[in-house]
C-alpha positions in Angstrom: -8.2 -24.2 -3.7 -7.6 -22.1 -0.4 -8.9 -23.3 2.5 -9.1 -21.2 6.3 -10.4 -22.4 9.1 -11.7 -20.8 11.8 -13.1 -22.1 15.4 -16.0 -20.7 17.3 -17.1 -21.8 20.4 -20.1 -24.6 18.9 -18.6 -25.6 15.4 -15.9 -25.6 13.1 -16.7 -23.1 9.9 -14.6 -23.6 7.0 -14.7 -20.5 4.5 -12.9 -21.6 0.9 -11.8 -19.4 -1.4 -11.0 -20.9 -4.7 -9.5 -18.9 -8.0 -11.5 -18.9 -11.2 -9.5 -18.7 -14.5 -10.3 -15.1 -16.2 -8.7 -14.4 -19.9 -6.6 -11.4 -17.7 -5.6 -14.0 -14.6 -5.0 -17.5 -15.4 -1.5 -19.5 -15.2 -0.5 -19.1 -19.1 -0.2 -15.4 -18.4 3.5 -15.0 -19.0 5.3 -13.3 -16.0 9.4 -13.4 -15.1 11.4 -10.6 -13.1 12.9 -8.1 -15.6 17.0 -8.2 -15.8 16.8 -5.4 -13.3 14.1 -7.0 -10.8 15.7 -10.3 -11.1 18.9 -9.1 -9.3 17.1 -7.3 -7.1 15.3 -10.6 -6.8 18.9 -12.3 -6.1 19.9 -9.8 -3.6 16.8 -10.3 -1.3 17.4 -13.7 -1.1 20.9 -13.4 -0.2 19.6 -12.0 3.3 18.6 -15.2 4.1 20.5 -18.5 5.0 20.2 -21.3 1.7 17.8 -23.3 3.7 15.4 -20.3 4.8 15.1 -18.8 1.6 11.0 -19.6 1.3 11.2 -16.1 4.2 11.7 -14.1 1.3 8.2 -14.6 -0.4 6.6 -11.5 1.0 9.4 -8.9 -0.7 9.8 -11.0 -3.9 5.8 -10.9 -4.3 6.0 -7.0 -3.7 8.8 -6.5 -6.1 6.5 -8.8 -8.5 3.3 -7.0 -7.8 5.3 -3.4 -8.1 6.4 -4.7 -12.1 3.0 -6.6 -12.7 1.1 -3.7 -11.2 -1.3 -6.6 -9.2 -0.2 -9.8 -7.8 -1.7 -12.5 -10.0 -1.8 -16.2 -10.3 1.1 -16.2 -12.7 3.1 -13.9 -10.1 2.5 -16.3 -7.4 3.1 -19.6 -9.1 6.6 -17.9 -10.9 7.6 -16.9 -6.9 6.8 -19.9 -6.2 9.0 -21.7 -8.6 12.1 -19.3 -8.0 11.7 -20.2 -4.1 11.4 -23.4 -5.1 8.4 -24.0 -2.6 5.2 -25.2 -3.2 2.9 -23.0 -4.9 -0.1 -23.2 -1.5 2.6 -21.6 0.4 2.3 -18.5 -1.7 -0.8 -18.4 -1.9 -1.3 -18.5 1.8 0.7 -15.4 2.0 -0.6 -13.4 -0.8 -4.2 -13.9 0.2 -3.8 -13.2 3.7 -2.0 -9.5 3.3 -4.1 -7.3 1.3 -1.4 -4.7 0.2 -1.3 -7.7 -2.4 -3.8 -6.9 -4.9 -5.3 -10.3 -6.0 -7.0 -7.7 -9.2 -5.7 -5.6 -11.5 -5.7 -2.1 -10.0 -5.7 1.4 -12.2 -2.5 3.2 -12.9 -3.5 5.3 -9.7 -4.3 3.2 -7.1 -6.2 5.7 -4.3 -6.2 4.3 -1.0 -7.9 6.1 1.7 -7.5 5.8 5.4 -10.9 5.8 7.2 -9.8 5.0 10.6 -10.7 7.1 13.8 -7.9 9.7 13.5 -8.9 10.4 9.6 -12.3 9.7 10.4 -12.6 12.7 12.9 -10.7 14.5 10.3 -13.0 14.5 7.7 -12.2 11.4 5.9 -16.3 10.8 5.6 -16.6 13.5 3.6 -13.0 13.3 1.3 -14.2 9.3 0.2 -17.6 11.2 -0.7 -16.1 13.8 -2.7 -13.6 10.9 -4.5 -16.7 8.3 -5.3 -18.8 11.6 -6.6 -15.7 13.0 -8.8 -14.9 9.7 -10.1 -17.8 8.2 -10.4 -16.8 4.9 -8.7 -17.4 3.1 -5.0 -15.3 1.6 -3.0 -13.5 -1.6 -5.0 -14.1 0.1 -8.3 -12.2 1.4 -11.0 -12.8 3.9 -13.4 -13.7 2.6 -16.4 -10.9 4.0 -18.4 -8.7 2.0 -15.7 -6.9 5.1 -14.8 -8.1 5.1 -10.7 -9.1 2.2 -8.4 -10.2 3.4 -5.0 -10.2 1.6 -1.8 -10.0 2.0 1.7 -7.5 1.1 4.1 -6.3 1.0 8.0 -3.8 3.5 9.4 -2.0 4.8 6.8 0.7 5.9 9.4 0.4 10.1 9.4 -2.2 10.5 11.6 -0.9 14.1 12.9 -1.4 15.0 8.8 -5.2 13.5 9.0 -7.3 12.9 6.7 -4.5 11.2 4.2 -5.1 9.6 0.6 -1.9 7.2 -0.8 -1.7 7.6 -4.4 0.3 4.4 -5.1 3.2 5.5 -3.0 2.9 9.2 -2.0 1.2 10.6 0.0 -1.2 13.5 0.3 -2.2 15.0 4.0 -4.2 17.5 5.7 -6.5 17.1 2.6 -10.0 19.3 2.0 -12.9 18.5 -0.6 -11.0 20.8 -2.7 -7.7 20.2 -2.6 -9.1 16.6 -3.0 -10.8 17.5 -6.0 -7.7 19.5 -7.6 -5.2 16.4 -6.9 -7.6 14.2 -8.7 -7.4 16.7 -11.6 -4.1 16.9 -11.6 -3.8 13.2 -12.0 -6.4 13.1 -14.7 -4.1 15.3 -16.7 -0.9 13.4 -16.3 0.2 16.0 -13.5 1.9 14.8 -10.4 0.8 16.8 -7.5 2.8 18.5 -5.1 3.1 15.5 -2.6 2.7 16.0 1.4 0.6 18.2 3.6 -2.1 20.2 1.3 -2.2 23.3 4.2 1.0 24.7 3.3 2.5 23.5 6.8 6.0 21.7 6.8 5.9 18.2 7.4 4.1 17.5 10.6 5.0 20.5 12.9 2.0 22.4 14.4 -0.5 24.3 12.2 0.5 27.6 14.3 4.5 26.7 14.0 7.6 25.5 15.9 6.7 25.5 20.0 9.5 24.1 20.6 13.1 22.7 19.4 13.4 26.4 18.1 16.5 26.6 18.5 20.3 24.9 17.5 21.2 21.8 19.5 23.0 21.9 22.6 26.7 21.1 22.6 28.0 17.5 24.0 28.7 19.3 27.4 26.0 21.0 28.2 24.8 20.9 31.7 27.9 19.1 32.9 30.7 20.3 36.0 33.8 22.3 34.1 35.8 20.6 36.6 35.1 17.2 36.1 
């Protein structure tokens, strides 16, 4: 059981959160790094001096959840065991961080950014246009598990606003239908071209280069010949 407490100004309120056995995420689900995971595994902790191995729980439990697909109870107690730390002290970490997913998540995991930047951008109506096409809200996955959708803070690319992370790429400067035609693409096994959906390169202006147009200077620009 998971306990957090937090102080208010009259009383103490303690919120618990507790996990409930499911058949898909209960402790005799078997889970172990792959041959290939567990040296990567091996190499993480390496970073860290022998006695401050138990730092490396947050990238071991995102190299877990990246082969599991979702960070379970099996995946916390087996990092938990190869830190050789108690198993609250993963927990604590993997239920405070929500880039862990505590549920199983479909093979495209949508995550939408619906802060202000995106927000002025049109993100309203691009999370509309998702939950319509898909037929899901928020939290919800399709039911032939091949989308979850969710929303998120900052995704980091506000200049390419509104943005939609598709497990790990990313798709900017999106419309209701280029929205619509990614989703399609998905549906049909097609990756979509990744990036800005406008045709622009990277992050530069909408109108082009207005500055940096040309080479770099040389080392000695701007400096005396005779010193």
């Amino acid at each position: 059981m998971l306990a957090y407490i937090h102080y208010k100004t009259e009383f103490t309120q303690f919120i618990v959160e507790s996990h409930r056995d499911t058949p898909e995420n209960n402790p005799s689900v078997p889970f172990e790094f792959t041959p290939e995971n567990l040296k990567r595994a091996e190499t993480i902790i390496a970073k860290y001096p022998p006695q401050y191995k138990k730092a490396a729980v947050i990238p071991l439990l995102h190299l877990a959840q990246r082969q599991f697909g979702w960070t379970s109870i099996s995946v916390m107690n087996y990092v938990a065991k190869f830190l050789e730390i108690p198993p609250m002290r993963v927990y604590e970490v993997a239920t405070f961080y929500t880039m862990f997913n505590r549920e199983p998540v479909g093979k495209y995991f949508l995550q939408l950014c619906t802060t202000t930047p995106c927000q002025l951008c049109g993100s309203t109506e691009i999370l509309k246009t998702i939950e319509n096409h898909l037929g899901i809200k928020v939290g919800q996955t399709t039911p032939d598990n091949l989308f979850t959708l969710v929303e998120v803070e900052c995704a980091g690319a506000c200049v390419n606003a509104p943005v939609l992370t598709v497990n790990d790429d990313y798709y900017e400067d999106l419309t209701k239908e280029t929205t619509i035609k990614i989703l399609d693409s998905l549906k049909n096994g097609i990756i979509p071209k990744l990036g800005p959906q406008t045709g622009r390169h990277t992050c530069e202006p909408k109108g082009g280069l207005t500055s940096l147009t040309t080479e770099p200077y040389g080392p000695t620009f701007g400096i005396r010949s005779d010193l």
